[in-house]
C-alpha positions in Angstrom: 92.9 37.4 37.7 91.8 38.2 41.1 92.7 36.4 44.2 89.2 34.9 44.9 89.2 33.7 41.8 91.9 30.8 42.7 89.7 30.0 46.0 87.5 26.8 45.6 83.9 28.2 44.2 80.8 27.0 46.1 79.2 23.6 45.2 75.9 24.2 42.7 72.8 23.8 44.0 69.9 22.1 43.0 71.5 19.2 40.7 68.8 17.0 39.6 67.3 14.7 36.9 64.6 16.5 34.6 64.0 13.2 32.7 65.1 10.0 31.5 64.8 8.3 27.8 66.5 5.9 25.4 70.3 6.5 26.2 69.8 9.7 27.6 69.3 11.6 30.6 68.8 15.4 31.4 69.8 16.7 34.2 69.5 20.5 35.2 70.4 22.7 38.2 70.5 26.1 39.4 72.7 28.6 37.7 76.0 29.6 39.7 75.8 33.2 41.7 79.0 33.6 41.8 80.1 36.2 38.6 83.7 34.3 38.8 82.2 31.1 37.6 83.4 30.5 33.9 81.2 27.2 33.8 80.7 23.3 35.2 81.8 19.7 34.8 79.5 17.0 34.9 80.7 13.7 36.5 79.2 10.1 35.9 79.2 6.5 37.3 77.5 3.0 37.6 77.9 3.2 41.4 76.3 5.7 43.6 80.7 6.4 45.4 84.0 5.6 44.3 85.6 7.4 40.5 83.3 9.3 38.7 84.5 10.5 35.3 84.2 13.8 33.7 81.7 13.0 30.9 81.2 17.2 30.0 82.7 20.2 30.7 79.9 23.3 30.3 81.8 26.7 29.4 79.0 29.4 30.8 77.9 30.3 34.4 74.3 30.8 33.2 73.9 27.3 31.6 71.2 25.7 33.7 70.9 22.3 31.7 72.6 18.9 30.1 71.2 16.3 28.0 73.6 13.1 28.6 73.0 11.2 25.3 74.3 7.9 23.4 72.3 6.7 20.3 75.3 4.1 19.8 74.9 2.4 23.5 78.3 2.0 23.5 79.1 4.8 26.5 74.6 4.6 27.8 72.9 1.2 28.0 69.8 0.4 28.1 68.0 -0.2 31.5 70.8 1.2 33.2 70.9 3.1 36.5 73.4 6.1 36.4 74.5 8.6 38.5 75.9 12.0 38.3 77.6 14.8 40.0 78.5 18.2 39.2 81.2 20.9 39.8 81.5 24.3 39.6 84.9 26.0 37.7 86.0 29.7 38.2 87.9 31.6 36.0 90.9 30.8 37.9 90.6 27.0 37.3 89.4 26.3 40.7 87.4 23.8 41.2 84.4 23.7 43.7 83.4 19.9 45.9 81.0 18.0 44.1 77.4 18.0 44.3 75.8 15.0 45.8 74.8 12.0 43.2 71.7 12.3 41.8 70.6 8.8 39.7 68.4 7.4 37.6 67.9 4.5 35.1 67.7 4.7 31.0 64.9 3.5 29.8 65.5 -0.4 28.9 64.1 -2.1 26.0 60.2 -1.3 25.1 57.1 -3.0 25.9 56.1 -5.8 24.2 52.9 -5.2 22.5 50.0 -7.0 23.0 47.2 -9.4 21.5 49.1 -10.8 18.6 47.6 -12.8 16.5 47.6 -14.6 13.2 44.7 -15.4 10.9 44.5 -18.9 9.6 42.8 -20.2 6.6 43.8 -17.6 4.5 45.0 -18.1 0.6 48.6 -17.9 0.5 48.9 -14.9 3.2 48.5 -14.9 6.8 47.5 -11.6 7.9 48.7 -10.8 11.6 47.4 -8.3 13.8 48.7 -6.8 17.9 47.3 -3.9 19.9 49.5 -1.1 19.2 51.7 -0.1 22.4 51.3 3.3 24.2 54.4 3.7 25.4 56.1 6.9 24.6 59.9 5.4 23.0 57.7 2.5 20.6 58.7 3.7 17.3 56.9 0.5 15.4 57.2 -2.9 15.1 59.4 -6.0 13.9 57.4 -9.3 12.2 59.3 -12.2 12.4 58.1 -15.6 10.8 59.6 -19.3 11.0 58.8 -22.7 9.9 59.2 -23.3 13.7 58.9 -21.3 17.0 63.1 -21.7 17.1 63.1 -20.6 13.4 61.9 -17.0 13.5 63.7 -14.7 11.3 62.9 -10.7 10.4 60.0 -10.6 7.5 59.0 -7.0 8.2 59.4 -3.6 10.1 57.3 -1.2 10.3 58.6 2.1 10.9 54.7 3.7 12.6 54.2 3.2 16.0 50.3 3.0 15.6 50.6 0.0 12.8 48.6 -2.7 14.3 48.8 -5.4 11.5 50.8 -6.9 8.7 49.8 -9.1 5.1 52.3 -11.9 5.1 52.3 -13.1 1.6 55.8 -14.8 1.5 58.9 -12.9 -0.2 59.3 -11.7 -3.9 58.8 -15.0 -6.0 58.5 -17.2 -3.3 54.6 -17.5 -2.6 53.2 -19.0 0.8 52.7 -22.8 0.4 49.5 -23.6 0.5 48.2 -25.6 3.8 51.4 -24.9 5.5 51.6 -23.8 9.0 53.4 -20.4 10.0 54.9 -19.2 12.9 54.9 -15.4 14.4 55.7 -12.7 16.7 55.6 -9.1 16.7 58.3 -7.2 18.5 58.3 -3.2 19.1 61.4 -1.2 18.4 62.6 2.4 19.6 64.0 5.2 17.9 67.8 3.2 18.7 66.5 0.1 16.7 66.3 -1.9 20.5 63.6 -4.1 20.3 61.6 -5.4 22.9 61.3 -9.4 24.2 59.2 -12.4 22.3 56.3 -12.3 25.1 53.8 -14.2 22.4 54.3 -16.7 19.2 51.4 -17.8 17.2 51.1 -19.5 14.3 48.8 -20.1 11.3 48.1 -22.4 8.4 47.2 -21.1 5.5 44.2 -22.9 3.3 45.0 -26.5 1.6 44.6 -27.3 -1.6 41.5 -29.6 -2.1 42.3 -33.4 -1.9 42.5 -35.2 -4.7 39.8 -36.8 -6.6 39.3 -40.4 -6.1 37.2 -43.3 -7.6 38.6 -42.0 -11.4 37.8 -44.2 -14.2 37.7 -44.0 -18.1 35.3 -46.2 -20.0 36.9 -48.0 -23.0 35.6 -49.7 -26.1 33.6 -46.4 -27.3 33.6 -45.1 -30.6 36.0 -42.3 -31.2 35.4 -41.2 -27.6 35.6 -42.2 -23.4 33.7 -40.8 -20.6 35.5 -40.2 -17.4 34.2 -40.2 -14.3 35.1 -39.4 -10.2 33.9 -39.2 -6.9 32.7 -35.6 -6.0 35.0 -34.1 -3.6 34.0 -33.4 0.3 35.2 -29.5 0.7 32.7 -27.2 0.7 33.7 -24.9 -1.7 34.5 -27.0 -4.8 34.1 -25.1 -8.0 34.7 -27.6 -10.5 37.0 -30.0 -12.0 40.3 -30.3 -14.1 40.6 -33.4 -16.5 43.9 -33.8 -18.0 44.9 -36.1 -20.8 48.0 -37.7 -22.5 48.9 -40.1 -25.3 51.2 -42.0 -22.5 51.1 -43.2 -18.9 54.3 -40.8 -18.2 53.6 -38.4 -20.5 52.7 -34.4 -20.6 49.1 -34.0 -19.9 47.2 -31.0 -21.4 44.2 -29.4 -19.8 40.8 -30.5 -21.9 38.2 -29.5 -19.8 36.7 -28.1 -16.8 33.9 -29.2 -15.5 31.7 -28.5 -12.4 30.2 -32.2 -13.2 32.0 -35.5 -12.0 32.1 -36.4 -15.3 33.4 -35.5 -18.7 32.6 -37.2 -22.1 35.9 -36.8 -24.1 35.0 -37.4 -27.8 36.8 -37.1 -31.5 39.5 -39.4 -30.5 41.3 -42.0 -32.6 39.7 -44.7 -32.9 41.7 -48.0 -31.9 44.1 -45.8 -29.4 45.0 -46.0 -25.8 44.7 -42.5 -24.0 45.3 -41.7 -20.4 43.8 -38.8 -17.8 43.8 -37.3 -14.8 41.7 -35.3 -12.8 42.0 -32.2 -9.6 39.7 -30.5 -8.3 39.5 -26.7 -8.3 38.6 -25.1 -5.0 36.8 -21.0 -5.5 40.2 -19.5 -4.6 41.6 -21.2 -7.6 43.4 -23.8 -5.2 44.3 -27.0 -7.0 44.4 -30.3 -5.8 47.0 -32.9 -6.9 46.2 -35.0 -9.4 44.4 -38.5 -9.3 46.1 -41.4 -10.5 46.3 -41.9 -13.8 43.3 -43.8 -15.8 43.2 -45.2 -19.2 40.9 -45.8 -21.8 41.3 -47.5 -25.3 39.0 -46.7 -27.7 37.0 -48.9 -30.1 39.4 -50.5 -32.9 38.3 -50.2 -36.4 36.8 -53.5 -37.8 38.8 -56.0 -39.6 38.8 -55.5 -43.2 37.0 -57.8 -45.6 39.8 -60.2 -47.0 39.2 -62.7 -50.3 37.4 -60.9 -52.3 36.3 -62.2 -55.9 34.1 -60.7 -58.5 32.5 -63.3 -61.2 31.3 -61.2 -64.1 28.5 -60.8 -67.2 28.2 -58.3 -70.0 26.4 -55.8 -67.8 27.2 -57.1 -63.6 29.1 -58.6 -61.3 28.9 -61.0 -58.3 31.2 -60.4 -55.5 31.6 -62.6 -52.3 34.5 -62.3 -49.9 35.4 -63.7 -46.5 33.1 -61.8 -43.9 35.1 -60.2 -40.7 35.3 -62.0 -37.7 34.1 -59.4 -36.0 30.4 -60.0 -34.1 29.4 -56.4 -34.6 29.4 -55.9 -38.3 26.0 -54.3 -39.1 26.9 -54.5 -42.9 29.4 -54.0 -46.1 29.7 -51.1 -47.9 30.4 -52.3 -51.5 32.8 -49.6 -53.9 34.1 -49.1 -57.0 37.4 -47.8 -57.0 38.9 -45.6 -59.8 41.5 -42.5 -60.9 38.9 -40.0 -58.8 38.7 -42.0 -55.9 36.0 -44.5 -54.6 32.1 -44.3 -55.7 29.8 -46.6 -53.2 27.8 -48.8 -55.3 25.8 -50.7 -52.7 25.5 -51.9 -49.1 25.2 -55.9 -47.9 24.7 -57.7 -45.1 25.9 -60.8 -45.7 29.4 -61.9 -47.7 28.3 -61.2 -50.9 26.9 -58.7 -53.1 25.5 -58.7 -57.3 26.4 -55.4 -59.1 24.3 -54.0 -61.5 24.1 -51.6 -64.9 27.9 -51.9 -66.0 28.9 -51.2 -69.2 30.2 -54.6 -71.1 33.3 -55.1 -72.1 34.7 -52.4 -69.6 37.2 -52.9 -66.6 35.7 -52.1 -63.2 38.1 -51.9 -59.7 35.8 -53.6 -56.7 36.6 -52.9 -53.0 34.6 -53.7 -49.9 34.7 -52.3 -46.2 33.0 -54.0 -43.1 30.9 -51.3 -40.7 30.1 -52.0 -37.3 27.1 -51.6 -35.5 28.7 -48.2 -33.8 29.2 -46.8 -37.5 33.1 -47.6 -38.0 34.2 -48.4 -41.0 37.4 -50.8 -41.6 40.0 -49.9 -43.9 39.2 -51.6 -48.2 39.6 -54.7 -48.4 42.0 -55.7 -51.1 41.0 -54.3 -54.7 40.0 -56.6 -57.2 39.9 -56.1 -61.1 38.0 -57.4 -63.9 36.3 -56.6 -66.9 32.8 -57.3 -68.1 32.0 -59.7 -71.0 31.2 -58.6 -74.5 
C-alpha cells in the first residue's frame, strides 16, 4: 500500500439524478481519475443537511451509476423528496469529503383516470367505462362497487394499463338485483400495487322488473272453465304474460300459460271447484314482475240430482216421475237403465216424468235419472229404482 493511498481521495464530480420512478431513483456521476480509487459510498437523507446514511457501498472505480430502489416502501415512499451524496474510497480506506446533495422526489401515487362512467338500464350488469391514463407508472386499474358511495369495496383489477372498461355482473352466484342502484369508481394502480385517489363516483341502476299487473279478475260460475283477465301493463317493452294457478289461496302455483293477451281462458277444470291465479308480466329481457294478488274463481257445481224416483209398471213399459231439481237451469232428464254392463240411456224429458217403452214382460228392469243443465252438466243418478214388468 502506498502512502497516497491513506491521503483523503478527491470528491467525485458530477453527482446527479438521471431519473426518478416508483421507489426508485438513479443517480450517476463521473467515473473517479484517480487509479487508487477501489470504489464509492452513496449517502441518503429526507433533509437537504444534518446525518446522511450510507445506503450503498460501490466496489469499482469505473462504476458510473446507481439505481436506489424499494418495491416494499418500507426504506422509499411514495411522493418523497430525497437526497443524496456521494464519496469516494481509495484502496487505503480513505475516504474523500462528500459531494454536494443532489435531490429529487419519487414518484407519488398515479393519476386518477378520467371520464368514468357507469351505464344504467342495463339487465343485471352495469358496464363501466374511464379514459385510460397516459401516465408512464399506470399499470391498470381497480373497480370498486358499493351499495353506497361510503360502501365501496374491490370487485375487479385489471392488470392492462390501456383497459378502459369493465362488465359488472355481480359475483359467482350472486346475480345483480334487478332495479337496484350501484355505486362506482375506478382507481389506477402502479407496478407497486399503489393506487391512486377516488377523484369520481358514479352510480347506476340496473333495469326493474315490470310492475305488477293490476285490475286481475277470474270469472266464476262457468262450466268446467274461468277466464281471467288484467289491465295491460304501461312499459314499453312487455312481451307477454304469466298466469299462475293453485288449488289454494296459500298454495304452490304452477305456470299454465303465457300469453301476450290480457286475458287467458282456463278450461277442463272440475266442475263445482274453487281455483285461484295470479298473474306477472314478462318484460323482452325476460324480467318478471311480482305477482298480482291472488284471484279466485269457482266453477259451475254439478246439478242436484233427481231424488224420489218411482216407476209404475205394465207387461211391456213403465212410467217414471220423480221430484224435479231445484235448480232453474235444467234443460232436461236424461232417463237410464242401469244393469251388470253399466248404464244404457233410454230417453230424454223435460218435465218430471217419463213412460218407457218395448220391455220385455215379466222381466226386472234398474231405472235411474240424471238432471242436465242448460250448460250441458249432468248431475250425478238419482237413486236406482227396481221393478219388474207384469206378466
Amino acid at each position: 500500500m502506498t502512502a497516497s493511498s491513506r491521503i483523503k481521495p478527491a470528491t467525485p464530480a458530477s453527482l446527479q439524478i438521471a431519473s426518478s420512478g416508483v421507489r426508485s431513483v438513479s443517480l450517476s456521476w463521473t467515473a473517479h481519475p484517480d487509479p487508487d480509487i477501489a470504489g464509492y459510498r452513496v449517502y441518503r437523507h429526507v433533509q437537504p443537511d444534518g446525518v446522511f446514511t450510507m445506503i450503498k457501498d460501490i466496489a469499482g472505480r469505473t462504476v458510473s451509476e446507481y439505481i436506489d430502489q424499494d418495491k416494499s416502501g418500507e426504506k422509499l415512499k411514495d411522493g418523497v423528496v430525497y437526497y443524496y451524496r456521494l464519496t469516494a474510497v481509495n484502496v487505503g480506506g480513505a475516504e474523500s469529503d462528500f459531494t454536494p446533495a443532489v435531490s429529487v422526489a419519487t414518484f407519488g401515487p398515479p393519476p386518477a383516470p378520467a371520464e368514468v362512467k357507469a351505464a344504467a338500464g342495463l339487465v343485471k350488469q352495469s358496464i363501466v367505462t374511464w379514459t385510460p391514463s397516459t401516465a408512464k407508472d399506470v399499470a391498470g386499474y381497480t373497480i370498486y362497487r358499493g351499495d353506497n358511495p361510503q360502501s365501496l369495496k374491490q370487485i375487479k383489477k385489471i392488470r392492462d394499463p390501456k383497459a378502459s372498461q369493465y362488465k359488472d355482473t355481480g359475483e359467482w352466484g350472486s346475480r345483480m338485483k334487478d332495479g337496484t342502484e350501484y355505486f362506482y369508481t375506478v382507481r389506477s394502480f402502479n407496478d407497486v400495487d399503489v393506487e391512486s385517489e377516488v377523484k369520481t363516483v358514479v352510480s347506476a341502476t340496473t333495469k326493474p322488473v315490470p310492475a305488477a299487473p293490476t285490475g286481475v279478475s277470474a270469472t266464476s260460475g262457468e262450466a268446467g272453465k274461468s277466464t281471467i283477465r288484467w289491465t295491460a301493463n304501461q312499459e314499453k317493452d312487455i312481451a307477454g304474460y304469466r298466469v299462475t294457478r293453485s288449488a289454494s289461496h296459500d298454495g304452490s302455483y304452477s305456470v299454465i300459460a303465457t300469453v301476450k293477451d290480457t286475458f287467458y281462458e282456463d278450461t277442463g277444470l272440475k266442475n263445482g271447484s274453487a281455483y285461484f291465479y295470479k298473474v306477472q308480466a314478462q318484460d323482452k329481457d325476460d324480467l318478471l314482475s311480482k305477482e298480482s294478488e291472488p284471484v279466485s274463481a269457482i266453477t259451475k257445481p254439478l246439478p242436484k240430482a233427481p231424488s224420489n224416483l218411482s216407476a209404475q209398471m205394465t207387461a211391456t213399459g213403465a212410467s217414471l216421475t220423480w221430484t224435479a231439481s231445484p235448480e232453474p237451469e235444467i234443460g232436461h232428464y236424461t232417463i237410464y237403465t242401469a244393469g251388470f254392463f253399466g248404464k244404457q240411456k233410454v230417453g230424454e224429458s223435460k218435465q218430471a216424468g217419463y213412460t218407457v217403452t218395448g220391455l220385455k214382460p215379466d222381466t226386472s228392469y234398474t231405472f235411474i235419472v240424471t238432471a242436465v243443465d242448460k250448460s250441458g252438466l249432468e248431475s250425478e243418478p238419482s237413486p236406482p229404482v227396481t221393478a219388474q214388468t207384469r206378466k
